[in-house]
N, C-alpha and C positions, 0 to 999 in steps of 0.2 A: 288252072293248076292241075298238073298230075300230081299224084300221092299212091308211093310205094311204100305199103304198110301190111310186111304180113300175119294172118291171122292167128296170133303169138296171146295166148291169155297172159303174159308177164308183159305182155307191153302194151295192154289194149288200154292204159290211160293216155296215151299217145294220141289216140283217137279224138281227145278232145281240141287237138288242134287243130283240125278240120273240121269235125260230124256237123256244125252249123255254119258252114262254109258255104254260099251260095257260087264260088267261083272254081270246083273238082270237075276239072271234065270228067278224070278218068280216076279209077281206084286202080292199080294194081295191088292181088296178092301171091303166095306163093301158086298158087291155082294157074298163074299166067305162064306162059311159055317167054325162053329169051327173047326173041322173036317179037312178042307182043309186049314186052318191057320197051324193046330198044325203038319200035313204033311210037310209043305212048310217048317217051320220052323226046322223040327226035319233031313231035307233034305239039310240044307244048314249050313256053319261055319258062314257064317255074316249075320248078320239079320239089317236090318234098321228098325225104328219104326217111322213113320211122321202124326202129325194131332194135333188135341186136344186131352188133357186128364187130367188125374189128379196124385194125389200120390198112387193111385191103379188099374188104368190101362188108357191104348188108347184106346181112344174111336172109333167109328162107324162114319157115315155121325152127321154132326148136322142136328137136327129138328127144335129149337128153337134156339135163343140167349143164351140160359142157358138151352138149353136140348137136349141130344144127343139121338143115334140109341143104339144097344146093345155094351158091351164094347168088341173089337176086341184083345187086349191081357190084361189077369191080372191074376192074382194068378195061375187061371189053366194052367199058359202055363212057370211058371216058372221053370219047372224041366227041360222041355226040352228047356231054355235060359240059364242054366248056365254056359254051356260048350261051349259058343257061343259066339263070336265076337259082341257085340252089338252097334247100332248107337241110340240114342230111343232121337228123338227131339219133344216132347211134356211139357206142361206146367207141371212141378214137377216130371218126366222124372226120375232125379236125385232122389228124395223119394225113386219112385218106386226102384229105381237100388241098393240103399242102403235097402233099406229093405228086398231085396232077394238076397241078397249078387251079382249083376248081374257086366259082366264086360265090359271094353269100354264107348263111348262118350256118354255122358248124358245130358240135358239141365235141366235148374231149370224153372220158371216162364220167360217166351219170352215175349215180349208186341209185337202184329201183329195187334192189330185192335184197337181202341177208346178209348172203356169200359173200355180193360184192363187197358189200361193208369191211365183212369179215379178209379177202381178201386184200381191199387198200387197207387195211387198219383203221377203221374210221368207227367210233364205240356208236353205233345207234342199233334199236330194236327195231322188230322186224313191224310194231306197229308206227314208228317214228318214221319208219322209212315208206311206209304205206301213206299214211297221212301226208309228210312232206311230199313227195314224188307227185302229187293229185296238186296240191296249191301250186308247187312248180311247176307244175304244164299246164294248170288254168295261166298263170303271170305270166309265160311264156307265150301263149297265145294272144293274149292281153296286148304285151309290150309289141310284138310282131307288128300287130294290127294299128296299135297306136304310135308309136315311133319310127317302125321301120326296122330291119333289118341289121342294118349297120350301128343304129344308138341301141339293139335291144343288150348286147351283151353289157353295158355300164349300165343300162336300167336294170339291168336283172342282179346285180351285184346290192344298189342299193334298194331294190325290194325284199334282201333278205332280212327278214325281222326276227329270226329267232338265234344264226348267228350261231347255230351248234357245228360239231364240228361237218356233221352230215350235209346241211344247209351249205353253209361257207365251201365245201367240196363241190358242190352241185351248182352251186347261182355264179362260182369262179370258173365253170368250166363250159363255158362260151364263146366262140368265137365268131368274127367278122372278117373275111377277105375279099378282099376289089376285084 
């Protein structure tokens, strides 16, 4: 498995879906060149995507609270993702996957830090959202490994136990495409 995951301290609990992975060939982070992306990528069946982004690509290191580095996959790297096994856990993940017909596990808008809370209207604290964000990527990795790909998004729905508005926002916003 490749795993693009750049080295973002707002999203290094990401890292739990892999760091005990005996099957990464390769790490990319923003340190790598397109070049060495679109290699790793065109070198491997399953691809992970982890960090921020949006509906047109994942993005790089952040710089700011609302500005990131260059974007590390989007448009250019879709020819060589379609024939691919994809994981892509960025914020509208899901957009991008539908819009270039991409297949495998997709997330839609994840809330991990504050603003976004604050942004979709969703009432949690910024320790609510710390805590939750850590059990949802342990059960995420969990259900991946034990289920599969395609049943994690209805696993993940009923391993919400707490069922707040934050939870229900985040375990609903999973997707599966063939």
């Amino acid at each position: 498995m490749t795993v693009i995951h750049p080295n973002d301290p707002t999203t290094k609990f990401l890292s739990l879906l892999y760091e005990t992975r005996d099957d990464i060939s390769v790490l990319i982070t923003e340190a790598n060149t397109k070049s060495e992306v679109q290699r790793a990528i065109r070198g491997d069946d399953t691809i992970m995507m982890l960090g921020h982004g949006s509906e047109f690509a994942l993005f790089s290191n952040r710089l700011s609270i609302d500005q990131f580095g260059r974007q590390l996959v989007n448009s250019d790297f879709v020819q060589f993702l379609r024939d691919k096994t994809c994981i892509g856990i960025w914020c509208h993940a899901n957009k991008f996957a539908e819009r270039y017909h991409l297949h495998g596990l997709f997330s839609g808008m994840i809330i991990s830090e504050e603003h976004e809370a604050v942004e979709c209207k969703i009432a949690a604290t910024k320790e609510e959202i710390e805590e939750e964000i850590i059990k949802f990527t342990i059960r995420l990795k969990d259900s991946i490994e034990r289920y599969g790909l395609k049943e994690t998004p209805q696993r993940m729905k009923e391993l919400d136990d707490v069922k707040s508005e934050l939870t229900t926002f985040n375990y609903n916003n999973l997707y599966y495409f063939e």
